[in-house]
LUMKOLBA-956970 format. One record per residue (C-alpha): residue in three letters; chain; x, y, z. Coordinates in steps of 0.25 Angstrom, whole numbers, plus 5000, padded with zeros to 4 digits. Layout:
// LUMKOLBA-956970
<rest=ALA; kette=A; x=X; y=Y; z=Z>
...
END
This chain:
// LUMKOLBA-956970
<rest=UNK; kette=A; x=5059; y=4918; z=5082>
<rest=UNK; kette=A; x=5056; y=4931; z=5074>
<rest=UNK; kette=A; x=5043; y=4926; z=5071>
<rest=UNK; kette=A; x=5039; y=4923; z=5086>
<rest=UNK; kette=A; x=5043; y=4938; z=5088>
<rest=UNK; kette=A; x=5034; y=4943; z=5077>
<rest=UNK; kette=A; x=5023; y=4936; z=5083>
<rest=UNK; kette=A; x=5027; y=4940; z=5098>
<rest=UNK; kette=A; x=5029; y=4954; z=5095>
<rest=UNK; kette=A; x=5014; y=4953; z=5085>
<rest=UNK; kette=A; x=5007; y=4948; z=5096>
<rest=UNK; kette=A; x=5013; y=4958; z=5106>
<rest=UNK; kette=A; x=5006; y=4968; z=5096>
<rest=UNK; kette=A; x=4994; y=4962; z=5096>
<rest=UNK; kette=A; x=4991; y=4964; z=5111>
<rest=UNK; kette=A; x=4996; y=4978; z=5110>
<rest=UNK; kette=A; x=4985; y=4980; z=5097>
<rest=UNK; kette=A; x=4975; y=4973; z=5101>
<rest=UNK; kette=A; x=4972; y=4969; z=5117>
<rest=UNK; kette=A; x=4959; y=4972; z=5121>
<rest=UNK; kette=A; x=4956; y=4979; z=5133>
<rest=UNK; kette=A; x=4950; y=4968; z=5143>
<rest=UNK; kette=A; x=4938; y=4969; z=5151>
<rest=UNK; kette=A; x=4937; y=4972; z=5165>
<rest=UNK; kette=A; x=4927; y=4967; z=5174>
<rest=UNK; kette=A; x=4923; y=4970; z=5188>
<rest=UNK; kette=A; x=4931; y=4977; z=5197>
<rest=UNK; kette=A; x=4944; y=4973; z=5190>
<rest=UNK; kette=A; x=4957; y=4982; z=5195>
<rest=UNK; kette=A; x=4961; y=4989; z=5180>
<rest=UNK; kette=A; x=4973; y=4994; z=5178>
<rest=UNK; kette=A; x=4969; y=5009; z=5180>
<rest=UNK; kette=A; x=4965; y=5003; z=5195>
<rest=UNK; kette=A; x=4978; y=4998; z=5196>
<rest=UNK; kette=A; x=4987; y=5010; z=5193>
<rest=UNK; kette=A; x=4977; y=5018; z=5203>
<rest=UNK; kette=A; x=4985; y=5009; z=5214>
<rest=UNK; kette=A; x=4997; y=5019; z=5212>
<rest=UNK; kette=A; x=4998; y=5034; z=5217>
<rest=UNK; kette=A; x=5003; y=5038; z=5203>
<rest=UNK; kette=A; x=4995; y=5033; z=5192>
<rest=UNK; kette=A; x=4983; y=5035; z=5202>
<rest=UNK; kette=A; x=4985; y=5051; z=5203>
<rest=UNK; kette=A; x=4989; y=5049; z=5187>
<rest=UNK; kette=A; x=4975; y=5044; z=5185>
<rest=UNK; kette=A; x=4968; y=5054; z=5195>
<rest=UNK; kette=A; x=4974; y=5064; z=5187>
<rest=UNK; kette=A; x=4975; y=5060; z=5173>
<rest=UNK; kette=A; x=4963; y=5051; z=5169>
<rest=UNK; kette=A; x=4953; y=5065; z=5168>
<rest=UNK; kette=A; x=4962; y=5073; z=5160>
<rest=UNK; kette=A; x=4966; y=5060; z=5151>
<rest=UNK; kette=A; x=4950; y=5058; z=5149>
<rest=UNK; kette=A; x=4949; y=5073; z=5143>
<rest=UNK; kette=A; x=4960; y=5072; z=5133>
<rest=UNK; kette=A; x=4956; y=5060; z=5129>
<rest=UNK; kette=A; x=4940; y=5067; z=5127>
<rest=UNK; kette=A; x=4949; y=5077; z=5120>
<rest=UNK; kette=A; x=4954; y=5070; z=5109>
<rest=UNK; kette=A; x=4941; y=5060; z=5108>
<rest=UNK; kette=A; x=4949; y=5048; z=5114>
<rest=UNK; kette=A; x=4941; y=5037; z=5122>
<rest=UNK; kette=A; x=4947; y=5037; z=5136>
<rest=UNK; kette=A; x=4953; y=5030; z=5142>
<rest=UNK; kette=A; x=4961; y=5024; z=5129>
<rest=UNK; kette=A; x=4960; y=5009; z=5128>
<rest=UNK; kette=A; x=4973; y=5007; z=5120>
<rest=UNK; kette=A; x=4985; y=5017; z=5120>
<rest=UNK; kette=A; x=4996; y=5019; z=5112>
<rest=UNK; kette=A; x=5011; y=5024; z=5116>
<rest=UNK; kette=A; x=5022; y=5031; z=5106>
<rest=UNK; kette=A; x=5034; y=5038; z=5107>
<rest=UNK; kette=A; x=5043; y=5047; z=5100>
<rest=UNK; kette=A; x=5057; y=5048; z=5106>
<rest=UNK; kette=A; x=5062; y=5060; z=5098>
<rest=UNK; kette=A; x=5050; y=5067; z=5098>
<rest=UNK; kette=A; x=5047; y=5063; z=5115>
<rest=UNK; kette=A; x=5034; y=5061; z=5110>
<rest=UNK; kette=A; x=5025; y=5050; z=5117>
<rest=UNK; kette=A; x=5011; y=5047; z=5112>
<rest=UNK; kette=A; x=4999; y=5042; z=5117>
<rest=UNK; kette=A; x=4988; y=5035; z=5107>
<rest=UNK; kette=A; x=4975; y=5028; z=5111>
<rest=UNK; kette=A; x=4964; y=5022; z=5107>
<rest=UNK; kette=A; x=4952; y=5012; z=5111>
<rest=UNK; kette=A; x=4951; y=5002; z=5102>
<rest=UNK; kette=A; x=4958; y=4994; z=5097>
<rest=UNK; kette=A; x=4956; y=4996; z=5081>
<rest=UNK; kette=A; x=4954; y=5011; z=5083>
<rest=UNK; kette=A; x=4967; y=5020; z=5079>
<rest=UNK; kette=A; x=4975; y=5025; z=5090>
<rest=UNK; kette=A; x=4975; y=5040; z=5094>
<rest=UNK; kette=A; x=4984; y=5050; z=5100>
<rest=UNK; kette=A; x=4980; y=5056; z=5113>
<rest=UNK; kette=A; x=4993; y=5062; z=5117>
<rest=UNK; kette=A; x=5008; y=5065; z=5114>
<rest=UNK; kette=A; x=5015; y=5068; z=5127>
<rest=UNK; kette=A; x=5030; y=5073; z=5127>
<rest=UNK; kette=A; x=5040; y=5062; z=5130>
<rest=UNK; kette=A; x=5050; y=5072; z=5140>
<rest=UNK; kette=A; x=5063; y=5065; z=5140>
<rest=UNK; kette=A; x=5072; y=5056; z=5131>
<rest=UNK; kette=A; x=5083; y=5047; z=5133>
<rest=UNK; kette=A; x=5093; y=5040; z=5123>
<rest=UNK; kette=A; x=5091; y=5044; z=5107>
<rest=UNK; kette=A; x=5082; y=5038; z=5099>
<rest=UNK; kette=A; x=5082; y=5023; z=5094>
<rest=UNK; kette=A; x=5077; y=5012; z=5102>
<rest=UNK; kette=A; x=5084; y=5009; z=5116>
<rest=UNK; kette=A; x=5093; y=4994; z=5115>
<rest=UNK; kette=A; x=5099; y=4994; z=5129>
<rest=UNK; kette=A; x=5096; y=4997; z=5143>
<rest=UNK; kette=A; x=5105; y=5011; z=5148>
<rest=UNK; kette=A; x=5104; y=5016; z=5133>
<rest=UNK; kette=A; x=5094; y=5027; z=5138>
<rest=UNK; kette=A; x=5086; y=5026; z=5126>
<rest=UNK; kette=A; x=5070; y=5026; z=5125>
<rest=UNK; kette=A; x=5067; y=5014; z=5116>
<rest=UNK; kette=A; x=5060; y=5013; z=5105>
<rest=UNK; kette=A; x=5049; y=5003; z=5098>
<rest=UNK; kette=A; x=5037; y=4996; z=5101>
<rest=UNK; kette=A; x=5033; y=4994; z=5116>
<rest=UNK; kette=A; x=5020; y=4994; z=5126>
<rest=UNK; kette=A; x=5019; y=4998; z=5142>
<rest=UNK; kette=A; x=5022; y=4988; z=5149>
<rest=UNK; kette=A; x=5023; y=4994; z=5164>
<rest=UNK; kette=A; x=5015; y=5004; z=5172>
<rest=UNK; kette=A; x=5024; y=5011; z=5182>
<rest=UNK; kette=A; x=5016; y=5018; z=5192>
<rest=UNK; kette=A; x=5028; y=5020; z=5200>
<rest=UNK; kette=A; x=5037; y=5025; z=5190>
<rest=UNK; kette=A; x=5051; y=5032; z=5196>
<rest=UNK; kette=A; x=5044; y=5042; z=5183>
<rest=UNK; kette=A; x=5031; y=5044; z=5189>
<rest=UNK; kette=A; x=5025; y=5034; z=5180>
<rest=UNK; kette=A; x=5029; y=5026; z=5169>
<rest=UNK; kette=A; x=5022; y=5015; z=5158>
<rest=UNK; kette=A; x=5034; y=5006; z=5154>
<rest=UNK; kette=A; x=5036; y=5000; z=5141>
<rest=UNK; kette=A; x=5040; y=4986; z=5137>
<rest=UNK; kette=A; x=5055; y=4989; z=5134>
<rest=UNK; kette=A; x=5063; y=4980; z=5130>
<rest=UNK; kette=A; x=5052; y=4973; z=5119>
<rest=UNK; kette=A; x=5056; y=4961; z=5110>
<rest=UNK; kette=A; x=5064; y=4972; z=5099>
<rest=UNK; kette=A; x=5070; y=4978; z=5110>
<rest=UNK; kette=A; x=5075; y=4963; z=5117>
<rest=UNK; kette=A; x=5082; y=4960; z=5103>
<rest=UNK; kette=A; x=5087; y=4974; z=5099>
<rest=UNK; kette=A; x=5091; y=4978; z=5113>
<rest=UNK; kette=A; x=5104; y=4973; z=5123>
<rest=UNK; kette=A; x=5099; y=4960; z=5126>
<rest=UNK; kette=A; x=5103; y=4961; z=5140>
<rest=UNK; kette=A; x=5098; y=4976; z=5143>
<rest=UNK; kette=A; x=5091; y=4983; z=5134>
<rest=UNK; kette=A; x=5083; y=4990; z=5144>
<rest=UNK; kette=A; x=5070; y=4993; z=5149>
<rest=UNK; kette=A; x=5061; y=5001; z=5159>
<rest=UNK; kette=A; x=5056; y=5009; z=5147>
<rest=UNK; kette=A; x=5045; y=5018; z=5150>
<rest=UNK; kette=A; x=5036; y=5030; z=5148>
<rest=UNK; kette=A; x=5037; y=5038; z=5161>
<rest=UNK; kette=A; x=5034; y=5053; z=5170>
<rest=UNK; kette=A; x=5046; y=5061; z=5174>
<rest=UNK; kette=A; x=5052; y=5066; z=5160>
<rest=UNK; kette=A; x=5066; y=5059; z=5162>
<rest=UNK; kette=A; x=5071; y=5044; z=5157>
<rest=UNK; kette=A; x=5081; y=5038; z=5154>
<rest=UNK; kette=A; x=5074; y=5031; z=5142>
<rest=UNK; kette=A; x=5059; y=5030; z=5145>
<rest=UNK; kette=A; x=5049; y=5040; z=5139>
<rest=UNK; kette=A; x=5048; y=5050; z=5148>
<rest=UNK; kette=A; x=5035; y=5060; z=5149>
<rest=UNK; kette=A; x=5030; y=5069; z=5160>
<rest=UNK; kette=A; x=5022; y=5065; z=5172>
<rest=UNK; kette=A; x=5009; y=5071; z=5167>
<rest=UNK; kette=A; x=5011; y=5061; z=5155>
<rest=UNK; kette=A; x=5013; y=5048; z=5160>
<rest=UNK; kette=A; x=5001; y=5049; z=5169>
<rest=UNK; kette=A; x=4994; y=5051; z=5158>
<rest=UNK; kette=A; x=5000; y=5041; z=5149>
<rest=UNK; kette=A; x=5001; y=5030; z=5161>
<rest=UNK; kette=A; x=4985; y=5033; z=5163>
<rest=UNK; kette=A; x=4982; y=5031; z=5149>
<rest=UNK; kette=A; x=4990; y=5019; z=5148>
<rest=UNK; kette=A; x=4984; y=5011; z=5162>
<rest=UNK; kette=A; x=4970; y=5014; z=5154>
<rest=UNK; kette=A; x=4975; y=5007; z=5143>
<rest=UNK; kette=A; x=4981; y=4995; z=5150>
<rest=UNK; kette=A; x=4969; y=4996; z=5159>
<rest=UNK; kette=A; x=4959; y=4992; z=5147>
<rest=UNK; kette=A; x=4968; y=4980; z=5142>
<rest=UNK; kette=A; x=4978; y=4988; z=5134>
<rest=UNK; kette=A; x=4991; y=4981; z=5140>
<rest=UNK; kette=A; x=5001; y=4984; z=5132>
<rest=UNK; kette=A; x=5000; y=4998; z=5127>
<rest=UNK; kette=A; x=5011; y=5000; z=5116>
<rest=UNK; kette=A; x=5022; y=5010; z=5117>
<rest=UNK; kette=A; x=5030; y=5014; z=5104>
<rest=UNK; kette=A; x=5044; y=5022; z=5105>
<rest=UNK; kette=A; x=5048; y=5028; z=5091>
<rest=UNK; kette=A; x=5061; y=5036; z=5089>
<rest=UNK; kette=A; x=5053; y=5049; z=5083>
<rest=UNK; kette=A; x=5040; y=5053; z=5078>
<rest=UNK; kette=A; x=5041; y=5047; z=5063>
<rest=UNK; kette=A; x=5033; y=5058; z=5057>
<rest=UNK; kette=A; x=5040; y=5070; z=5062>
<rest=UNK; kette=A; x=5052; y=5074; z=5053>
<rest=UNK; kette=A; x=5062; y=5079; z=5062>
<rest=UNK; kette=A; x=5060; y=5068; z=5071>
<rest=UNK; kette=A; x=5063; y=5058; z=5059>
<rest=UNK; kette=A; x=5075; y=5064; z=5054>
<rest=UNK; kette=A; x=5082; y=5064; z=5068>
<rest=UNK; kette=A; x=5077; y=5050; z=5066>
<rest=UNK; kette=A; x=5084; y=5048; z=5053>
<rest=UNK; kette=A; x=5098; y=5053; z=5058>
<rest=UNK; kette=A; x=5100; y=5044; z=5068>
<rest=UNK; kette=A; x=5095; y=5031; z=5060>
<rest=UNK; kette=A; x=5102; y=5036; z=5045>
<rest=UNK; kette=A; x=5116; y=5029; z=5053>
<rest=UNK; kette=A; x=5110; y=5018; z=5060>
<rest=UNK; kette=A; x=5101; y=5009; z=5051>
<rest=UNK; kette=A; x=5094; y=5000; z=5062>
<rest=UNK; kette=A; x=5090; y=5012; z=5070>
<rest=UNK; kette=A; x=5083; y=5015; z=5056>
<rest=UNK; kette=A; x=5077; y=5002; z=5055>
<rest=UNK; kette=A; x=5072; y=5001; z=5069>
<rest=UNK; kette=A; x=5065; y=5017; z=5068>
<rest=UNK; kette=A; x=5060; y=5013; z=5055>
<rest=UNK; kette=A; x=5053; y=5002; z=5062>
<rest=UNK; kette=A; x=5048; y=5010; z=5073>
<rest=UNK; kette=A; x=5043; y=5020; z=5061>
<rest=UNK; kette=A; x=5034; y=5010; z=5055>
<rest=UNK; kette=A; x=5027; y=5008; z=5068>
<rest=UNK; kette=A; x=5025; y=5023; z=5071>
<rest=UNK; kette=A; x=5020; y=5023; z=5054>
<rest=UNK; kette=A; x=5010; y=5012; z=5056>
<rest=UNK; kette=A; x=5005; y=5018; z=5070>
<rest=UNK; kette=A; x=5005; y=5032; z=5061>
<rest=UNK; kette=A; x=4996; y=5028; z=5050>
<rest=UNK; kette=A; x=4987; y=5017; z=5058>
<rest=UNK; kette=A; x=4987; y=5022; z=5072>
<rest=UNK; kette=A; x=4987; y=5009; z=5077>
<rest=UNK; kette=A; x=4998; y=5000; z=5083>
<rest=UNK; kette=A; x=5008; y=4994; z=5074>
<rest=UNK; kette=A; x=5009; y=4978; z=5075>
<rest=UNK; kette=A; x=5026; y=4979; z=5078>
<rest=UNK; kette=A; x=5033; y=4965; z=5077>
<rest=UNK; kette=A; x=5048; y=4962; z=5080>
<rest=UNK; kette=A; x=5056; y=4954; z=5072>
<rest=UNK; kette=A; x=5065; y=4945; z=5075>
<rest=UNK; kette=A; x=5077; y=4954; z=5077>
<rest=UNK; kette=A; x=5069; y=4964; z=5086>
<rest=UNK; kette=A; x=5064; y=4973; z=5073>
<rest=UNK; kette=A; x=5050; y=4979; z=5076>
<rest=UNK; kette=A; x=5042; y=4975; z=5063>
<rest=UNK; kette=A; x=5032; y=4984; z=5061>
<rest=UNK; kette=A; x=5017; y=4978; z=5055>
<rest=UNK; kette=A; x=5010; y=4985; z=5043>
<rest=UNK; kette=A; x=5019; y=4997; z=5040>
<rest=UNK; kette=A; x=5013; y=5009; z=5032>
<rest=UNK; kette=A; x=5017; y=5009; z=5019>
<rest=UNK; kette=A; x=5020; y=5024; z=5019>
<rest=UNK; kette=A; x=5033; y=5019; z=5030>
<rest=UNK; kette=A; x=5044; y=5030; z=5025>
<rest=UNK; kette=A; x=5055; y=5020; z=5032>
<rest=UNK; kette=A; x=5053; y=5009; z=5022>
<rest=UNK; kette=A; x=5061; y=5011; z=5008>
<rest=UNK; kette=A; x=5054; y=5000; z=5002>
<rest=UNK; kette=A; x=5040; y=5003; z=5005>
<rest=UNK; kette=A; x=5043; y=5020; z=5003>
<rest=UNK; kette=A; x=5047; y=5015; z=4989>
<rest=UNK; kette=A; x=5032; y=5007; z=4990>
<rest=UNK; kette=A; x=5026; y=5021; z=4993>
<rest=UNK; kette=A; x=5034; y=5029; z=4982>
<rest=UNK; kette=A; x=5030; y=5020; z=4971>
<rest=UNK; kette=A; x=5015; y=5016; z=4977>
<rest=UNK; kette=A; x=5004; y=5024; z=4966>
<rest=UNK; kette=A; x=4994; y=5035; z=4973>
<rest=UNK; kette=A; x=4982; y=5030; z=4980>
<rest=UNK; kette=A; x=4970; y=5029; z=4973>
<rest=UNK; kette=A; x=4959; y=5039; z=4981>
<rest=UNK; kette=A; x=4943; y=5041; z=4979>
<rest=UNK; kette=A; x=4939; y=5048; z=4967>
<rest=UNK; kette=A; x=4925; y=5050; z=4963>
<rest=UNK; kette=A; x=4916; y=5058; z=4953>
<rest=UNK; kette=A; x=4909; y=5065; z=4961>
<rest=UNK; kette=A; x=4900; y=5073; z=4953>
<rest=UNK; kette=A; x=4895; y=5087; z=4959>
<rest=UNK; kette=A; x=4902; y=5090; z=4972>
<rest=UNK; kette=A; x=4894; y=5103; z=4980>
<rest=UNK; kette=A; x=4901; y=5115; z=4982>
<rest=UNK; kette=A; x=4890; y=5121; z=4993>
<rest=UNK; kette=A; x=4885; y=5111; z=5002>
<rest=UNK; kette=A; x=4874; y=5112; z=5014>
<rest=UNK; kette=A; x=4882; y=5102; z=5022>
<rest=UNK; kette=A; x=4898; y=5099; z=5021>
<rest=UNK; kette=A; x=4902; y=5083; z=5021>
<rest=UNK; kette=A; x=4905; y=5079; z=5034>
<rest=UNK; kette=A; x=4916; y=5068; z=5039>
<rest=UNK; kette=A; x=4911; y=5055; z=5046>
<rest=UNK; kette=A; x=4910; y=5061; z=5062>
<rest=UNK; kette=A; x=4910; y=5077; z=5058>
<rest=UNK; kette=A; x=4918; y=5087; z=5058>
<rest=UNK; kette=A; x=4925; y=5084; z=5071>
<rest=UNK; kette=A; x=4929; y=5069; z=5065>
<rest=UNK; kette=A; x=4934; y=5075; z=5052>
<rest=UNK; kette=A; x=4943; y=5082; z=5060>
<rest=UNK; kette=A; x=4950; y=5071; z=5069>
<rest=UNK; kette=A; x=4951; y=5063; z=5057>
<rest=UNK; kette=A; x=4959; y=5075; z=5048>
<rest=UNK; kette=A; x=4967; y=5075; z=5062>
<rest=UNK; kette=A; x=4970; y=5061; z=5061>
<rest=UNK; kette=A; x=4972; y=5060; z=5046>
<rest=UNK; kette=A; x=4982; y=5073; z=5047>
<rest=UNK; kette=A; x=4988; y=5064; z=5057>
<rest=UNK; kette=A; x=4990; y=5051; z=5052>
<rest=UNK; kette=A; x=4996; y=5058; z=5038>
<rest=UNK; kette=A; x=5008; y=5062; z=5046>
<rest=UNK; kette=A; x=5015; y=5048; z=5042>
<rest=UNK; kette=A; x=5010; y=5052; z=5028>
<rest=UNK; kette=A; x=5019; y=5065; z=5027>
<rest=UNK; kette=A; x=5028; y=5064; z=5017>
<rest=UNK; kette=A; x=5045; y=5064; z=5021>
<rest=UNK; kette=A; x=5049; y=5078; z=5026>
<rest=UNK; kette=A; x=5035; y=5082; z=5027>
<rest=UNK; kette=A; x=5029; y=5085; z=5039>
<rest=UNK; kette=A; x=5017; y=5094; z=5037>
<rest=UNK; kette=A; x=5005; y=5094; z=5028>
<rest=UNK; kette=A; x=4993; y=5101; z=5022>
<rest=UNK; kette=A; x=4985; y=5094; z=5016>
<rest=UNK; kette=A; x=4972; y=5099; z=5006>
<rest=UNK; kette=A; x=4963; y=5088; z=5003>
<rest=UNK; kette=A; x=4951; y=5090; z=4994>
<rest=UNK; kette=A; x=4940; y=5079; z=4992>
<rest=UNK; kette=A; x=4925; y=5077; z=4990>
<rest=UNK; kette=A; x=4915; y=5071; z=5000>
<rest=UNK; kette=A; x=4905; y=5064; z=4989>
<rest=UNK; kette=A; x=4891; y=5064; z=4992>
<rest=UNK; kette=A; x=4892; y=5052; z=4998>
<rest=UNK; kette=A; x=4900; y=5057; z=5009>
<rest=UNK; kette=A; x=4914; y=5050; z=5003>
<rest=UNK; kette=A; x=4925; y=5058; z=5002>
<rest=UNK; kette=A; x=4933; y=5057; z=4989>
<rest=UNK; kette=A; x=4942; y=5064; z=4977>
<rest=UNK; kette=A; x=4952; y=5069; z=4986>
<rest=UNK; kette=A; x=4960; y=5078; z=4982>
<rest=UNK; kette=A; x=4974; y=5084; z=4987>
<rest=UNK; kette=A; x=4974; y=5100; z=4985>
<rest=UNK; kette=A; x=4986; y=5103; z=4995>
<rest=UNK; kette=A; x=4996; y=5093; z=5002>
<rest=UNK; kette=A; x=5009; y=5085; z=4999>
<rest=UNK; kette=A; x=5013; y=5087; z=4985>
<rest=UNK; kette=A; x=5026; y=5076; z=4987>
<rest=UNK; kette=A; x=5018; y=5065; z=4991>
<rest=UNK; kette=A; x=5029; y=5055; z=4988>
<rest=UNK; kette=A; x=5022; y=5048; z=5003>
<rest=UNK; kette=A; x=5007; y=5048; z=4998>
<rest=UNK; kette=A; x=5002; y=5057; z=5007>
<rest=UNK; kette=A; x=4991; y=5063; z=5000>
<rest=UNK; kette=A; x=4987; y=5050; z=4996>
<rest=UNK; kette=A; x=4986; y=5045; z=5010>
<rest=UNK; kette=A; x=4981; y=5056; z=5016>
<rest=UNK; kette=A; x=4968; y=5056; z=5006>
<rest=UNK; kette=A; x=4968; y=5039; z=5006>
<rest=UNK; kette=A; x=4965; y=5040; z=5021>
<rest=UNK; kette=A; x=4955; y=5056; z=5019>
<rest=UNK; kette=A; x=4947; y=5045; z=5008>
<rest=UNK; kette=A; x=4945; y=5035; z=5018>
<rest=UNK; kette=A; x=4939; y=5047; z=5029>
<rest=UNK; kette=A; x=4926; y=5040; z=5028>
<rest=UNK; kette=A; x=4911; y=5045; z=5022>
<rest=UNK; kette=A; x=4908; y=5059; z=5025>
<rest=UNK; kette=A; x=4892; y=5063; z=5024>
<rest=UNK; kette=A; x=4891; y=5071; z=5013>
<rest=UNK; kette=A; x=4889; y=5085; z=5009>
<rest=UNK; kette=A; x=4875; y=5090; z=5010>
<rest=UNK; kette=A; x=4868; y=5099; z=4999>
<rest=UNK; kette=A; x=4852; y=5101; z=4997>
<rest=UNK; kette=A; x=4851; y=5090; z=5008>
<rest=UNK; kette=A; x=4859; y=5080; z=4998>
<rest=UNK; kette=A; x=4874; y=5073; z=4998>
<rest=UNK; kette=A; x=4884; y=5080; z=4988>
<rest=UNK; kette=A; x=4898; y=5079; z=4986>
<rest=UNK; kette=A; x=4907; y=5090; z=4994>
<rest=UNK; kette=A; x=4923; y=5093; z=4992>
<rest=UNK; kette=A; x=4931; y=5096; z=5003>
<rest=UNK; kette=A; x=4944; y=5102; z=5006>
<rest=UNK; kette=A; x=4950; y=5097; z=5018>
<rest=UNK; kette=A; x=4966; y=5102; z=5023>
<rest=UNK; kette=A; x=4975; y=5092; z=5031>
<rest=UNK; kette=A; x=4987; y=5094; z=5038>
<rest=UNK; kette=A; x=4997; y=5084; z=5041>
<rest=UNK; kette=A; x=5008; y=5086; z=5051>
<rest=UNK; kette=A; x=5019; y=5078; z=5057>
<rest=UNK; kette=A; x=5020; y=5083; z=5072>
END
């Protein structure tokens, strides 16, 4: 029986990762058309679609977004949006909207009445363009954890992402808020992406006061703990990867998480792993002459402009890096981009000094693996150029 779960719940995961969108042909009615039928996605769309087409353009995002990607934070009543257009690509954030209202505390919800928001791994499983709260997307409470954790006889449902800032146990955010969250979603669906994943964490993992709230209601009840630290690993994988965990249940409704970091703080015996693992072995080279003056500098694969995104992305993904109780960082990095445009001899002038949690090593692991620049330039020939470049990492 728990193996027929696994495979259920692997397969389910499968079509969230990895449905393509299907072809259309003709005059076929999509799902955009469909929604057009009612007064208020229609005026949503009307309105919306222009201004959702510019902040995309804003942030170099392909509109409309083939895949997105829903998460929520109960205690920080944050909910994110992430998207992207293919299916191997990463996923990227578009926008954080402020969730307006919570019911219950957190920990996920077990019975119907108990007023609490759930928590776990879910997808949209209902469009309500008739919402008593204007409109709402619904999600697929109660799911195979929940049928086996929760009151067998009522453990609830009718759990969704709504207008009107009230609930009684949904997510609730403003009016403005879900039309755009409902449009982007029926774009989605409407290019084949049919079940668009919705996961519900207790806090944001890398914030430091949200985690120690955490902590004190779990320090008393030890399978709270173990079901947060689950819930962790997912929001760790998705952290470092920015791609969608493979999550199984197990025969007693545990969610089992598939190829958790190594740097997973929640997991003594693989902390101990990490405390003991020797330093990484980073790209080292005689390099002979290195220029002081040069008539051009090295540039970065793309310019300028796409050295910037990726320092913007790299400060981000080393947030789930920072060591225990850290929360901010400047970083100082020197290195030399060889004449044949590979950056190596990396060198850390300022950063973490306590680097019990390989930090620095990780951060200069991923700056080796930045791609071939093209060289430094002088009297019209290649040379070897140093470079001093600051980082900051901050958990938000």
């Amino acid at each position: 029986m728990k193996n027929l779960v696994l495979l259920f719940f692997l397969l389910l995961n499968f079509m969230l990762l990895q449905a393509q969108p299907p072809s259309r042909g003709g005059n076929s009615f999509s799902f955009i058309d469909y929604q057009k039928t009612f007064p208020r996605p229609s005026e949503a769309l009307q309105r919306k679609v222009d201004t959702l087409q510019k902040q995309f353009a804003e942030k170099k995002l392909q509109w409309p977004a083939k895949y997105i990607y829903i998460r929520s934070f109960k205690y920080d009543s944050q909910l994110e949006v992430w998207v992207k257009n293919e299916i191997g690509a990463s996923f990227q954030l578009f926008k954080t909207y402020k969730v307006c209202a919570l019911a219950g505390t957190l920990g996920p919800k077990r019975m119907e009445g108990d007023y609490q928001v759930p928590e776990g791994f879910y997808y949209i499983s209902e469009f309500n363009p008739r919402s008593n709260y204007y409109l709402s997307l619904g999600i697929n409470y109660p799911n195979l954890s929940d049928r086996v954790l929760s009151d067998s006889l009522r453990p609830g449902s009718e759990i969704f992402i709504h207008g009107s800032c009230v609930t009684v146990g949904c997510i609730p955010i403003t009016d403005q808020q879900i039309d755009e969250l409902y449009i982007l979603a029926a774009y989605a669906k409407d290019q084949g992406q049919d079940f668009i994943p919705v996961h519900i964490f207790p806090v944001r993992f890398n914030k430091e006061k949200s985690v120690k709230y955490l902590e004190t209601l779990t320090k008393d009840d030890p399978s709270l703990k173990k079901f947060a630290d689950r819930l962790e690993d997912a929001y760790d994988y998705f952290e470092k990867y920015k791609q969608l965990p493979v999550v199984m249940i197990g025969g007693k409704g545990e969610y089992i998480i598939n190829d958790v970091p190594a740097n997973k703080k929640s997991e003594p015996v693989a902390e101990e792993k990490k405390m003991k693992k020797p330093p990484m072995i980073h790209k080292t080279r005689n390099v002979g002459t290195i220029a002081d003056a040069v008539h051009q500098w090295p540039k970065f694969p793309g310019g300028n402009e796409a050295f910037t995104k990726y320092l913007d992305q790299l400060s981000h993904d080393m947030v789930a890096y920072l060591p225990k109780g850290v929360t901010k960082a400047h970083i100082q990095i020197e290195f030399i981009v060889d004449k044949d445009g590979v950056p190596v001899n990396f060198k850390l002038l300022k950063g973490i000094k306590d680097d019990e949690d390989f930090f620095n090593d990780e951060l200069i692991a991923r700056m080796e693996n930045m791609g071939t620049w093209q060289p430094a330039i002088l009297h019209d020939k290649p040379v070897a150029k140093k470079l001093v470049q600051t980082i900051t990492v901050e958990a938000k």
